[in-house]
C-alpha positions as MATLAB code, in Angstrom:
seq = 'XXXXXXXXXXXXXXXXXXXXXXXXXXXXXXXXXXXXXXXXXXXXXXXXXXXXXXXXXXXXXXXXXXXXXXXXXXXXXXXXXXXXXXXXXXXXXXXXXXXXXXXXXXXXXXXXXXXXXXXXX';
ca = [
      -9.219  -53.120   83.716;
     -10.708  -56.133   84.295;
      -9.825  -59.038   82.599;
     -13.724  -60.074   81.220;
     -13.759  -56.147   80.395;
     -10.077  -56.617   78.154;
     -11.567  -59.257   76.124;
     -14.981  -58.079   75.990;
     -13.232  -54.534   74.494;
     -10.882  -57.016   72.433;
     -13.721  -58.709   70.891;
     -15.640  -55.925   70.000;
     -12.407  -54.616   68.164;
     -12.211  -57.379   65.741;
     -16.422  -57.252   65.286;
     -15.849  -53.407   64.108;
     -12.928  -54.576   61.754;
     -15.073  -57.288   60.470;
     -17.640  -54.722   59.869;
     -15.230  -51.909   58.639;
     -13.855  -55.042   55.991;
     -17.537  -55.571   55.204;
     -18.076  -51.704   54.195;
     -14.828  -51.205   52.366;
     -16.179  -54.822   50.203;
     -12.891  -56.412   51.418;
     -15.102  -59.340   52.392;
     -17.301  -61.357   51.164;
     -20.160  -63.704   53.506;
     -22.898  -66.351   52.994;
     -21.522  -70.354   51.824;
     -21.868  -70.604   48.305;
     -19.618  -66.821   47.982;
     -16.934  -67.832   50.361;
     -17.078  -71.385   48.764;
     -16.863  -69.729   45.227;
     -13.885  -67.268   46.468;
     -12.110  -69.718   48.293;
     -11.681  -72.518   45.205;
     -10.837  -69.329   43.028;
      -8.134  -68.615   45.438;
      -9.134  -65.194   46.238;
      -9.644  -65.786   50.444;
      -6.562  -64.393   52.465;
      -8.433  -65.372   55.765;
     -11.709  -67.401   56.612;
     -13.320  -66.474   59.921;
     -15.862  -69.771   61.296;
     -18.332  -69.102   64.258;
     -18.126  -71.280   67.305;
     -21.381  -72.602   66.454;
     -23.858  -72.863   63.284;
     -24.002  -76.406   61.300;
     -21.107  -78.124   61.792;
     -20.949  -79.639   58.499;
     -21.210  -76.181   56.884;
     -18.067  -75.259   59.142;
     -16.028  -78.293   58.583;
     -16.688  -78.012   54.788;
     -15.201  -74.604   54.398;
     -12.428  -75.189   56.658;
     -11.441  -78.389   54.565;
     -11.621  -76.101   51.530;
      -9.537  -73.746   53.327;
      -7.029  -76.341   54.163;
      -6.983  -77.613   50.987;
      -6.667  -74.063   49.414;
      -3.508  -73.451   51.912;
      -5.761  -70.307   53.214;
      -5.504  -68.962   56.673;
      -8.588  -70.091   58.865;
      -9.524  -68.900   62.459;
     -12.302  -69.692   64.472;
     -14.029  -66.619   66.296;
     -17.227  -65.365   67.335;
     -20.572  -66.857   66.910;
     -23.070  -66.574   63.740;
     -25.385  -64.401   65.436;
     -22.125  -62.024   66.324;
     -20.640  -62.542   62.558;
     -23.832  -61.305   61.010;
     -24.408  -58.463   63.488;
     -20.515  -57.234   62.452;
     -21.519  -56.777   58.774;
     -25.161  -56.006   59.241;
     -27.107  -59.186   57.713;
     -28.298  -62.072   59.763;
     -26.388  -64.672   60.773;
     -23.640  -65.856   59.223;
     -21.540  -69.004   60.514;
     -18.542  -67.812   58.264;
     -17.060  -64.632   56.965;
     -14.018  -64.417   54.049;
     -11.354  -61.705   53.870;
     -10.078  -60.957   50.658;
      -7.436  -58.471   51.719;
      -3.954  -59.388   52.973;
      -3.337  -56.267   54.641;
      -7.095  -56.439   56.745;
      -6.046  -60.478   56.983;
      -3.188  -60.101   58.710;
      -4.549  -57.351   61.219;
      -7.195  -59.561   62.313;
      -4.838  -62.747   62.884;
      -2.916  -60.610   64.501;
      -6.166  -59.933   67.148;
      -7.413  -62.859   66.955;
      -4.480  -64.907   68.202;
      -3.798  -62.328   70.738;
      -7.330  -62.523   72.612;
      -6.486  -65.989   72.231;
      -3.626  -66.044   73.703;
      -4.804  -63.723   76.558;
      -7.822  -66.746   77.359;
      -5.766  -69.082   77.217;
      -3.046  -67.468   79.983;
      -6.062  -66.354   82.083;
      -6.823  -70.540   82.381;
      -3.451  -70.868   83.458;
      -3.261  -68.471   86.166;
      -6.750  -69.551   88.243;
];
């Protein structure tokens, strides 16, 4: 397999778990709810697109920080959205552990796999 086609498959992975969380209302999307869940504490992960307003994005990820939740940048709005069905969306907050933890998990590994592909070239 080729390495574009590994991510690509990677990516779309995490979009359908997104989307599954999204379905089984183990997330929650759109500023003022994720703001809302995050101050009451009940965000296990916050997901920010590469791209949308940047002072949306650096709001919730101070709020994250500040919350001690678990942050990770991936995707972009219009891809965010598309996962759960509604337009875009330049964040999306997890509110279950076990669902969390599974897309860290993914995450940091197609991470990881960019980031040795840049290496090897």
């Amino acid at each position: 397999m080729k390495p574009d086609a590994g991510r690509a498959a990677g990516k779309e992975r995490i979009l359908q778990t997104i989307g599954l969380s999204y379905r089984a209302s183990l997330l929650t999307s759109g500023f003022d709810a994720i703001e809302m869940a995050l101050h009451a504490g009940a965000v296990e992960l916050l997901i920010v697109a590469v791209d949308g307003s940047e002072k949306q994005r650096a709001k919730l990820m101070r709020i994250a920080q500040e919350e001690d939740t678990r942050c990770r940048t991936f995707g972009t709005a219009e891809e965010l959205g598309r996962a759960i069905g509604k337009d875009m969306r330049i964040a999306v907050a997890i509110l279950d552990q076990g669902m969390a933890d599974k897309l860290i998990l993914r995450i940091d590994e197609l991470k990881k796999n960019d980031d040795s592909d840049k290496i090897s070239e």
